[in-house]
C-alpha positions in Angstrom: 121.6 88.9 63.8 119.3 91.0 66.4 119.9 94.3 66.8 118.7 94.8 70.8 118.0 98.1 70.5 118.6 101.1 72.9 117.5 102.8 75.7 116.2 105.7 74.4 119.1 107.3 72.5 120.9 106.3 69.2 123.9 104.6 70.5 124.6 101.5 72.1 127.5 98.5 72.6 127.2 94.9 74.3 130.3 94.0 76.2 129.4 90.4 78.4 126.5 88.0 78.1 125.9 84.9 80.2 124.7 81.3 79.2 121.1 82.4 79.0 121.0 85.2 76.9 120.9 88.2 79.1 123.2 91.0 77.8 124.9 94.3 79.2 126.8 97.2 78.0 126.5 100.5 77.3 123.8 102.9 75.4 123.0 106.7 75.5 119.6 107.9 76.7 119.8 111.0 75.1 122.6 111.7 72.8 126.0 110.1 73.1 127.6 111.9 76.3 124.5 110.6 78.7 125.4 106.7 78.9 124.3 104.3 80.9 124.6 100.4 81.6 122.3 97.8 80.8 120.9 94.7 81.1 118.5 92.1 78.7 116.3 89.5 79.3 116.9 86.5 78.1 118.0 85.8 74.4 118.8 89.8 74.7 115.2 90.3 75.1 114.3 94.4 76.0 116.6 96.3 77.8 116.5 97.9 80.9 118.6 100.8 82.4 120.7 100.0 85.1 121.1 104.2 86.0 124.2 105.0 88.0 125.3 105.1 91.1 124.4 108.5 92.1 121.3 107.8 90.6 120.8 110.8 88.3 121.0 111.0 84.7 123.8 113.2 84.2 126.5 110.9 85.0 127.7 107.7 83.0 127.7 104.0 83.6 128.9 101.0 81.8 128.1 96.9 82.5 131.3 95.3 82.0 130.1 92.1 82.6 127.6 89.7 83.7 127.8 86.2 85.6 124.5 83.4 85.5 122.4 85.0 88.0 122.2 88.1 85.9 124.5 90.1 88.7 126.0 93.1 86.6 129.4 95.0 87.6 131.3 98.1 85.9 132.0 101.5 86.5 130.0 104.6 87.0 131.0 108.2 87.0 131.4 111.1 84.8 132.2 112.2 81.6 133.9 115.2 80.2 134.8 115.9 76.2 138.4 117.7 77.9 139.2 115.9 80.9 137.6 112.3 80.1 136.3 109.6 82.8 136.4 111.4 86.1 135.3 110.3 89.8 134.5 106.6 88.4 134.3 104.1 90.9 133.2 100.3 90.0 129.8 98.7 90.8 127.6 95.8 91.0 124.2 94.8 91.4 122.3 92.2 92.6 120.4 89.0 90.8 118.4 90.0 87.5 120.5 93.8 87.6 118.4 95.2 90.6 119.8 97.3 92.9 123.1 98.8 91.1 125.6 99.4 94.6 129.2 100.2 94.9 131.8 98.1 95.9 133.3 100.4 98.8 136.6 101.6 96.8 137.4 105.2 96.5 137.2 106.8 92.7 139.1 105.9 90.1 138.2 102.4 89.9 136.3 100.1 87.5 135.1 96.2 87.4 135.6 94.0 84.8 134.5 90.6 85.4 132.8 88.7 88.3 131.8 84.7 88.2 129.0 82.8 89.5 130.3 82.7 93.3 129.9 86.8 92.9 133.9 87.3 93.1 134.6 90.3 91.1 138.0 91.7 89.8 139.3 95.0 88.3 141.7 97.9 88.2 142.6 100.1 91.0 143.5 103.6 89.7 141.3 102.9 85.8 141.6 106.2 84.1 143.9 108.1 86.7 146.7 110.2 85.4 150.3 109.9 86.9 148.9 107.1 89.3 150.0 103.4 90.1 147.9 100.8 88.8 147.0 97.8 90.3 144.2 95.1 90.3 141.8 93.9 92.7 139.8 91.2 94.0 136.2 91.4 95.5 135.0 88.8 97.4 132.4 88.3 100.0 132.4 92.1 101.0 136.0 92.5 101.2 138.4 93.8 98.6 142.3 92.2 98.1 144.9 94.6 96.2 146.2 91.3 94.4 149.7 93.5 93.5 150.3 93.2 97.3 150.2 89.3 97.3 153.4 87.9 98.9 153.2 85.7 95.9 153.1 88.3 93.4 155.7 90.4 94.8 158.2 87.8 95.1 158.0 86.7 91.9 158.8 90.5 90.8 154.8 91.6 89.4 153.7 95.0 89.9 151.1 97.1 88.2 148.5 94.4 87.4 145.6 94.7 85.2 142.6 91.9 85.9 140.2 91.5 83.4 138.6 87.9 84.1 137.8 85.0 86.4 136.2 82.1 86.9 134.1 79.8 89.4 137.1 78.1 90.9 138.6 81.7 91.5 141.5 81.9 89.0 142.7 85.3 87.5 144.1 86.5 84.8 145.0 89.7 83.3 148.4 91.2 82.2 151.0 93.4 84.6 154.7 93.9 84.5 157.2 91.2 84.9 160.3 92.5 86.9 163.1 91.4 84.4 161.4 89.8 81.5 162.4 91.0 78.0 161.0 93.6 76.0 159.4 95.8 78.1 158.4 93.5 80.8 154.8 93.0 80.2 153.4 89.7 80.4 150.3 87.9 80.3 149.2 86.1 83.9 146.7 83.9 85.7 146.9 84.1 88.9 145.2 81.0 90.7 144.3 80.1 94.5 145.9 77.3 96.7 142.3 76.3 97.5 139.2 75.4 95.3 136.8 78.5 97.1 139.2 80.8 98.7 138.3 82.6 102.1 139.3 86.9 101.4 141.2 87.1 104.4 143.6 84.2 103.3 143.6 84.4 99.4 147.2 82.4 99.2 148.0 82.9 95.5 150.1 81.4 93.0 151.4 82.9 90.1 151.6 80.9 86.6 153.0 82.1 83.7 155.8 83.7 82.2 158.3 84.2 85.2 157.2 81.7 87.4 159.7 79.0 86.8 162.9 81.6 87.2 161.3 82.4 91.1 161.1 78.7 91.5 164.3 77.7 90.4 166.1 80.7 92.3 164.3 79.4 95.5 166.0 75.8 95.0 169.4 77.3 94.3 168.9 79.4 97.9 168.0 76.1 99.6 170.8 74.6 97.9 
């Protein structure tokens, strides 16, 4: 057991490590409302801060997770005891943590997974009162709302949550199922037609709990 320390303050939490030891998560700097993400070395060697997106050291920031080349995404924003997470809008970095960048999206936004090819997903709307949630996928610069997926909506998904994928591109996460018993949530992976999908085509289908019903109701309209 190693405890890898923190960056200056006396709090900190590890949330995603990749295959050769390098770590991120969360720790304060000062006391426990100044957090910010960071990133090891290998075998969770040292630990450097990853700052925020606005740079300063008033806001917050939090590494989610962490892919092979040591590319970090999460959120950064601000924090308040009353209100909570405000203004947070996801990131990621480049190779070895450098250079900590947004992804584009308005606030209210975080990241919470990306894979070796640098596709990263997340939640559109995180910590947003009285707002619709959805899920997203980053790839190659451009960002897909994966809840407006002809795919998706036909098969009766809305308000996805994505929370991992991996090097051939497949999703998962949780959302509601239009229909399905006892409440209507339901795990999912979501998974492309094609091995490396292009952003401006991402054809998905849905597996999972509800996909066999949209199949068969599509045979019995052919029929």
């Amino acid at each position: 057991m190693t405890d890898l320390g923190t960056l200056s303050g006396d709090y900190s939490a590890a949330y995603s490590i990749n295959d050769s030891g390098q770590v991120t998560g969360i720790s304060s700097i000062s006391d426990v409302s100044v957090q910010h993400a960071f990133i090891t070395g290998a075998n969770g060697a040292g630990m450097t801060d990853l700052t925020t997106l606005n740079g300063g050291t008033d806001g917050i920031s939090m590494g989610r997770a962490i892919n092979n080349s040591g590319q970090v995404v999460g959120f950064s924003g601000f924090y308040d005891d009353f209100i909570g997470y405000q203004s947070v809008r996801a990131f990621i970095t480049d190779a070895g943590g450098a250079n900590i960048s947004s992804l584009g999206m308005s606030i209210h936004n975080r990241a919470d997974a990306i894979n070796d090819i640098g596709q990263v997903v997340g939640g559109i709307n995180s910590y947003c009162d009285n707002c619709i949630h959805s899920a997203f996928l980053y790839s190659e610069g451009t960002i897909t709302d994966l809840s407006l997926l002809a795919p998706v909506v036909e098969a009766g998904w809305s308000e996805l949550s994505a929370v991992g994928i991996n090097n051939r591109g497949q999703i998962i996460g949780w959302g509601h199922l239009e229909g399905a018993p006892g409440g209507g949530s339901r795990a999912f992976l979501l998974s492309p037609i094609v091995a490396v999908p292009e952003p401006a085509t991402y054809a998905m289908l849905l597996t999972g709990l509800g996909l066999l019903g949209f199949v068969l109701r599509r045979r019995q309209q052919t029929i």
